[in-house]
C-alpha positions as CSV (number, residue, x, y, z in Angstrom):
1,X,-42.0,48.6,-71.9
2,X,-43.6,48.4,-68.5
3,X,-42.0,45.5,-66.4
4,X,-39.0,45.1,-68.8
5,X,-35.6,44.9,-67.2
6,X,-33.1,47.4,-68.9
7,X,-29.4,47.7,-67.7
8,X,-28.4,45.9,-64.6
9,X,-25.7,47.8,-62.2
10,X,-24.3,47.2,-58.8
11,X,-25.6,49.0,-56.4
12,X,-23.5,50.2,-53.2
13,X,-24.4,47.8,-50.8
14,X,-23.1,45.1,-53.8
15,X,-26.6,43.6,-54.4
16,X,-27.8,44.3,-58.3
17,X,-30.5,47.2,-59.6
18,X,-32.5,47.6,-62.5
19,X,-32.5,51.4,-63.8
20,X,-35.5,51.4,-62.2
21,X,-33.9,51.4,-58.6
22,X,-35.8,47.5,-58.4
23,X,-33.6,45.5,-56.5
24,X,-33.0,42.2,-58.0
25,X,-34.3,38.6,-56.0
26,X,-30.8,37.4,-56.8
27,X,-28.0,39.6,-54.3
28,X,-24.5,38.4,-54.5
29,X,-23.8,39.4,-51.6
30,X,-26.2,38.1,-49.6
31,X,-25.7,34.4,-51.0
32,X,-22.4,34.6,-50.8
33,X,-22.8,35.2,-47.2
34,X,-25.1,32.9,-46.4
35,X,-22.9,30.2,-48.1
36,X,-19.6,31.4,-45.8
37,X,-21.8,31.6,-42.7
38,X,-22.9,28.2,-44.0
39,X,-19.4,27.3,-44.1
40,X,-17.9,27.9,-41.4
41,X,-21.0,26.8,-38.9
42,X,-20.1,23.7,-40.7
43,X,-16.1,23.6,-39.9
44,X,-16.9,24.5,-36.4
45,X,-19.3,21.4,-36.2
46,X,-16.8,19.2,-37.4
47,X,-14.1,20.2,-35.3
48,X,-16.0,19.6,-32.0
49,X,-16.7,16.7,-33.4
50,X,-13.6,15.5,-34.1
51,X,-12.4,17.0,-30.4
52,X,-15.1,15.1,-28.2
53,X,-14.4,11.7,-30.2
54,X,-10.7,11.8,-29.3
55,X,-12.0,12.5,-25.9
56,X,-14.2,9.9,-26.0
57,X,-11.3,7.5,-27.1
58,X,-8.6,8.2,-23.9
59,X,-11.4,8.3,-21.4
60,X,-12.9,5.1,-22.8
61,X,-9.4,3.2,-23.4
62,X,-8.1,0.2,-20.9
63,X,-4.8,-0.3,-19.5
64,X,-3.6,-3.7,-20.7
65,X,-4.0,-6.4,-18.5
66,X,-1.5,-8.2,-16.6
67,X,0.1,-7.9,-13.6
68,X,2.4,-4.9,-14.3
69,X,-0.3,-2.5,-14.7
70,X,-1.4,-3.6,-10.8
71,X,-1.3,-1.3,-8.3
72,X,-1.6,-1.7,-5.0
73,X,-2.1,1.0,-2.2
74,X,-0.8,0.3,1.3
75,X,-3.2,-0.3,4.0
76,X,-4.0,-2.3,6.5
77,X,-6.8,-4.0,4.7
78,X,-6.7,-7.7,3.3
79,X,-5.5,-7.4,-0.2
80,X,-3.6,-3.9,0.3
81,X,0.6,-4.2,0.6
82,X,0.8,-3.6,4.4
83,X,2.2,-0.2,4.9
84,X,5.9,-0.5,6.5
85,X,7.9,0.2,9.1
86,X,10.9,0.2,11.2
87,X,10.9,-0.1,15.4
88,X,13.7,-1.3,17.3
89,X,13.4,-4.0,19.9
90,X,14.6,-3.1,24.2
91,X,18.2,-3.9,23.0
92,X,18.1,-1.6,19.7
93,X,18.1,-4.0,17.2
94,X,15.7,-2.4,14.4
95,X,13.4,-4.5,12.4
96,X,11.5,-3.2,8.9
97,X,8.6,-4.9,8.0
98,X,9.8,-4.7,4.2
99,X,12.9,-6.9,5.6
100,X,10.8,-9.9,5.5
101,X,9.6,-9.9,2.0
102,X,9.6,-13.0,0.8
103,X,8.1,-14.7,3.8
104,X,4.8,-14.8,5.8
105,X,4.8,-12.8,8.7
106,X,2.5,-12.7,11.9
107,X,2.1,-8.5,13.1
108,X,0.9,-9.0,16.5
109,X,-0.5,-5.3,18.5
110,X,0.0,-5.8,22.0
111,X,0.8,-4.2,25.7
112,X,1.5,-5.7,29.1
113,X,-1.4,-4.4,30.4
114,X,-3.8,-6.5,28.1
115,X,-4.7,-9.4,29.6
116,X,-5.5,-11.0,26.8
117,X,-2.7,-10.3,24.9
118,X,-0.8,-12.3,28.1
119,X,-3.0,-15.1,27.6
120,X,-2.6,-15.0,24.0
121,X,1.5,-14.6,23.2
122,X,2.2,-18.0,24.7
123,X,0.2,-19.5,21.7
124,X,2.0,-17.1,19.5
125,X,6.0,-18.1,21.3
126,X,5.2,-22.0,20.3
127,X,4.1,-20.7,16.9
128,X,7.1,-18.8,16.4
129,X,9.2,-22.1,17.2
130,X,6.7,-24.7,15.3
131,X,7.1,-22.2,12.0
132,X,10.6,-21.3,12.9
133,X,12.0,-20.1,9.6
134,X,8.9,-20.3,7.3
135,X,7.4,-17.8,9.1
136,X,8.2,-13.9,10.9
137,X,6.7,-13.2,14.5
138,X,7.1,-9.1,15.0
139,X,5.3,-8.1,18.1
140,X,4.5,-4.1,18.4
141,X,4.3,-2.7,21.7
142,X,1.7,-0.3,22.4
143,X,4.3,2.7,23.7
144,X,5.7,1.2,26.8
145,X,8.8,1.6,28.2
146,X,11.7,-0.7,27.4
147,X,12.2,-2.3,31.2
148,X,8.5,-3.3,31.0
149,X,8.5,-4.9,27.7
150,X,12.0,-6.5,28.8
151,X,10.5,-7.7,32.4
152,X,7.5,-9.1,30.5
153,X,9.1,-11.5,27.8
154,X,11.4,-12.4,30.7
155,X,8.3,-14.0,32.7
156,X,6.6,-14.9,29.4
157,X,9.9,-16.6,27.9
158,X,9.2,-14.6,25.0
159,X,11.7,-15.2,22.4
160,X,10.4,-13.9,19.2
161,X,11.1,-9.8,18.0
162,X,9.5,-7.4,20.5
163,X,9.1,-4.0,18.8
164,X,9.0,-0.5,21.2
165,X,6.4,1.5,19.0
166,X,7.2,4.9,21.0
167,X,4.4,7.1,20.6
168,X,2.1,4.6,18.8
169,X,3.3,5.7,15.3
170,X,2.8,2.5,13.8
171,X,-0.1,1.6,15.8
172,X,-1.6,4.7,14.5
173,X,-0.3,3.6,10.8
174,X,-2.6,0.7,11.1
175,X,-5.2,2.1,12.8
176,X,-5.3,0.0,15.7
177,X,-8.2,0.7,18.5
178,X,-8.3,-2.6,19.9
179,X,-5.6,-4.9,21.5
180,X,-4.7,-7.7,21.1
181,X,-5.1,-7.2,17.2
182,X,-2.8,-9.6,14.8
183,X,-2.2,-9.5,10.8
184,X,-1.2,-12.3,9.0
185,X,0.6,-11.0,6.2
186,X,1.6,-12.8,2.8
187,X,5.2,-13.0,1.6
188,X,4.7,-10.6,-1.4
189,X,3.4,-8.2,1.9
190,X,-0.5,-8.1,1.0
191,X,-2.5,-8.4,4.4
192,X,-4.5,-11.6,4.1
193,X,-6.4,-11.4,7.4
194,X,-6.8,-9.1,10.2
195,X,-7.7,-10.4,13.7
196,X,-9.4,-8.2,16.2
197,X,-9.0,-10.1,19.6
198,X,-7.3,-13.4,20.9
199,X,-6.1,-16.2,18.7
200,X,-5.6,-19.4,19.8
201,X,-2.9,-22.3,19.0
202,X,-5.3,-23.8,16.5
203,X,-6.6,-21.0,14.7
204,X,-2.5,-19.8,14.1
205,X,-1.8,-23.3,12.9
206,X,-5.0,-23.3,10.6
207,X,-3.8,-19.3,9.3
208,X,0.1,-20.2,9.0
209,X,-0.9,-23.7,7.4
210,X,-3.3,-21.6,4.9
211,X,-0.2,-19.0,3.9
212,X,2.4,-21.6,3.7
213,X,0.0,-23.2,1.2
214,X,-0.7,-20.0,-0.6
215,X,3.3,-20.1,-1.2
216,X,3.4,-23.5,-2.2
């Protein structure tokens, strides 16, 4: 009878005929296809997913807090370790900056040719006595010879460490454009303050008071 469906066969391409040649709504293959194309659109999904959520979790995670994940660069800023060194006074005794951990030290930039570095290192001498032992005085030359440094804390009575910074390395180090120019460094060797200019017997007092009490 018209319309009525007799055998049903594959056909070549894997989809089902009638013996008509009709091809059937239903295919197989075409199903089936969709459903692994289905599939595997699916698996792909997931697996990004999965990728940009564990991403997601190391960028997003924090270090633990406490002081051993702390890192500080060296600069010479306030709160950066101050980057060291090691210069040798007009009689070649050498003098690291790292050698006086454990103490506050006074970095004073200067050159006989400053005038008011001259005015100033006469404050900085009785300092050095009043804070003998509780406190490091290390002055760095800017690049002069030896006899003029020498001839210089001579008149001055200069008694603290004179450094000879030949060539302005450090100077350079700590980017110094200006003289006089004095860090006052903590004992753990973080820069607490940076002077551009002269100091005066009081303000030292106040500063050395202020990082003796930080110690305390």
């Amino acid at each position: 009878m018209f319309g009525q469906v007799s055998i049903i066969k594959p056909g070549l391409s894997g989809c089902f005929y009638t013996e008509c040649g009709h091809k059937l709504t239903y295919c197989i293959r075409g199903k089936m296809g969709a459903m692994l194309k289905t599939r595997f659109e699916w698996t792909v999904l997931l697996l990004l997913a999965a990728l940009l959520g564990g991403a997601w979790v190391v960028i997003s995670r924090e270090p633990p807090a406490g002081p051993d994940y702390v890192v500080l660069a060296e600069a010479p800023l306030v709160g950066h370790i101050a980057p060291d060194f090691m210069l040798a006074t007009a009689d070649n005794q050498s003098h690291s900056l790292s050698s006086y951990r454990g103490q506050p030290v006074v970095l004073n930039f200067w050159a006989t040719w400053c005038a008011p570095c001259r005015l100033e290192m006469p404050h900085l001498q009785a300092a050095s006595e009043q804070f003998n032992g509780r406190v490091a005085f290390l002055g760095i030359n800017d690049g002069e010879t030896a006899s003029l440094v020498t001839d210089f804390a001579s008149e001055l009575e200069l008694t603290y460490p004179l450094l000879l910074d030949n060539g302005r390395t450090v100077s350079t180090l700590y980017e110094i454009r200006s003289l006089p120019t004095t860090l006052f460094i903590n004992s753990d060797g973080t820069v607490a303050e940076v002077i551009i200019g002269t100091v005066n017997q009081a303000v030292l007092e106040d500063r050395l008071e202020k990082l003796l009490e930080v110690e305390g």
